[in-house]
N, C-alpha and C positions, 0 to 999 in steps of 0.2 A: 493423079488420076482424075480424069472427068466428073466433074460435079453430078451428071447426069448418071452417071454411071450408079446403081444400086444393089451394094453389097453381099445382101441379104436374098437377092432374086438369085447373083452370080452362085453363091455360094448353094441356096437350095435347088437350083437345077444342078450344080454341078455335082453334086454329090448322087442327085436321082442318075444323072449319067456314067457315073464311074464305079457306080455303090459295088458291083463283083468285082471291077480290077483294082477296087483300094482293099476288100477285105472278100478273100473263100468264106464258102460254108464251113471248110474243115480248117480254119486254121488253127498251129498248131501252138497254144497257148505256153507249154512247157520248155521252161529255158529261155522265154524272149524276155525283153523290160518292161514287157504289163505283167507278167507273173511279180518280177521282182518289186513293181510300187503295189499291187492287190496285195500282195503279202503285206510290206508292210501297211499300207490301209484298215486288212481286215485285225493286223494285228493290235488295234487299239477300239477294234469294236466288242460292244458286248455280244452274245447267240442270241438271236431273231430281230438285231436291229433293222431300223427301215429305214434305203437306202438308196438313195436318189441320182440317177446315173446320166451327168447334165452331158445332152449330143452325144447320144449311145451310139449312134449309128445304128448297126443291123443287128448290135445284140450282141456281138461276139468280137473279143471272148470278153468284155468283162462284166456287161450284166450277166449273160451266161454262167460262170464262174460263180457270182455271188448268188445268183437267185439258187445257186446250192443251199446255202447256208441262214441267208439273209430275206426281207419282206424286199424288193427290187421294184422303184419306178423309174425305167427311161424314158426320154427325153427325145427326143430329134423333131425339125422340123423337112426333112426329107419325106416324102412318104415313099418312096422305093423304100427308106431305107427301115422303116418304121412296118412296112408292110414283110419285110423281108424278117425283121425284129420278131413279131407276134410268129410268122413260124417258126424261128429257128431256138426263140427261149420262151417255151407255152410257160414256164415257173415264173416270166415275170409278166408285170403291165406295163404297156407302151402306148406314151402319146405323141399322136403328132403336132408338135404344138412350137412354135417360137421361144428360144428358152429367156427370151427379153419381157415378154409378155405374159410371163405366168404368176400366176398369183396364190403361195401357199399363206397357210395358217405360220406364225411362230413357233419355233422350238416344234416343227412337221418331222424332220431328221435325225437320226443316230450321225448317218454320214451323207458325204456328198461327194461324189466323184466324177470329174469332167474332164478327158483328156484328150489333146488335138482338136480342142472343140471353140473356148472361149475365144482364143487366139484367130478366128472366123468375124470377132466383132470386130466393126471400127475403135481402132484405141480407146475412142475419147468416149464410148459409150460404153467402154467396162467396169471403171469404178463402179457405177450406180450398181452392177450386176454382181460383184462382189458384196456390195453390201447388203443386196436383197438375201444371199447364200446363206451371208453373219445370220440373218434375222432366222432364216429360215432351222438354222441349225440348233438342234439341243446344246444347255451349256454340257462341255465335255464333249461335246458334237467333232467329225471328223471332218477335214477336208483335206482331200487330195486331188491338184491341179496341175494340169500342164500350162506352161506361161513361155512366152519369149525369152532368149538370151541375150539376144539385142535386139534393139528395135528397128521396124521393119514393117512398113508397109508395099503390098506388090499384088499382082492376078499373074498367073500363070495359065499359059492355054496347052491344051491338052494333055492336063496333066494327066500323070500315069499313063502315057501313052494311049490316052482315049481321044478320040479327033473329036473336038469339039466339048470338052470335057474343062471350061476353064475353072479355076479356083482364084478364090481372093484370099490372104490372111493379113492381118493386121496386129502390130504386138509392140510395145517397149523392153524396154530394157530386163533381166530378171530383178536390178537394185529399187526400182520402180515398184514392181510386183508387190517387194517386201514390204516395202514402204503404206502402198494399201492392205496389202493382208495384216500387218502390225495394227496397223490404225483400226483396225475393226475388233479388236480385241481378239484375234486368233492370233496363237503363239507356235512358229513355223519348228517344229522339231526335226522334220526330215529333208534334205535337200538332195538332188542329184541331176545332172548335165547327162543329154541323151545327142552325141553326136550326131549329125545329118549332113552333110554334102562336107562347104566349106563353112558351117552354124553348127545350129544345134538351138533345144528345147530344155530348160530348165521343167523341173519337179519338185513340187512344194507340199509335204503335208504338214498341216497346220491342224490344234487345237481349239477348239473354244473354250474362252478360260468359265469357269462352273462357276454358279453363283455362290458367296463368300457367306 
């Protein structure tokens, strides 16, 4: 890829261009595989945890979903897609904000849930961003993340059949993944492979271990 070339512009215009043909207002949450990881995610939180929704995109479904139950801040630095957020789940708060660039207190989270979203960084600037999560989380804290299967960096133009619609992702391997999430004292209990073309997307939820 072109040196010149800047990741983070591709990826927030691309998402302001494509933000309805990647996700409806009504789509249909029940029976796909965000029902099946929010389930297991919510099943390891306590009632009114506060829960941190990294690259929400427009809300739905899975802030939406939890701002049922749950205190809900998402995340995006889209603003289509952030402005789209604020109508579509008035139960929660959304910034638009850099999710590299944010700056919470420690132990801020019950949970922390980021999917199809990290995997947008350049590789080599994700560890630090895992580790800011570790900080940010309560001990017993949750995370549930989408991560590469293999490693793979690439832009795609007009994805989703939008002209002019390009995307970047950038990701390693999922034995990598572990490898940081372990090191930060998160202990990964649930795993699962979410097929895509001729890949696929690994799913990690991991623990924070509680203080002793």
């Amino acid at each position: 890829m072109n040196d010149s070339v800047d990741p983070y512009d591709i990826v927030r215009r691309g998402y302001d261009k494509v933000s309805e043909a990647y996700r409806s207002d009504n789509f249909e949450f029940e029976g796909t595989g965000y029902q099946e990881i929010v389930s297991e995610f919510t099943s390891r939180l306590d009632p009114s945890s506060r829960v941190l929704d990294l690259g929400c995109g427009c809300g739905i479904p899975v802030s939406q979903v939890l701002s049922a139950d749950y205190d809900v801040l998402g995340v995006d630095f889209s603003p289509v897609q952030i402005q789209r957020a604020r109508a579509l789940v008035p139960d929660a708060v959304f910034l638009c904000e850099d999710m590299t660039a944010l700056r919470f207190q420690e132990d801020s989270f019950d949970g922390i849930i980021s999917l199809f979203a990290i995997i947008h960084l350049p590789v080599g600037e994700q560890p630090s961003l895992y580790a800011e999560i570790a900080k940010w989380l309560r001990p017993d804290g949750v995370l549930a993340v989408t991560v590469g299967h293999t490693a793979w960096t690439g832009i795609e133009a007009n994805w989703r059949d939008v002209p002019g619609g390009t995307m970047y992702w950038s990701h390693a391997e999922a034995d990598t993944y572990v490898q940081w999430i372990e090191a930060l004292e998160l202990e990964i209990e649930w795993d699962w492979f979410i097929p895509e073309g001729d890949g696929g997307h690994s799913v990690f939820i991991a623990t924070k271990r509680g203080s002793e």
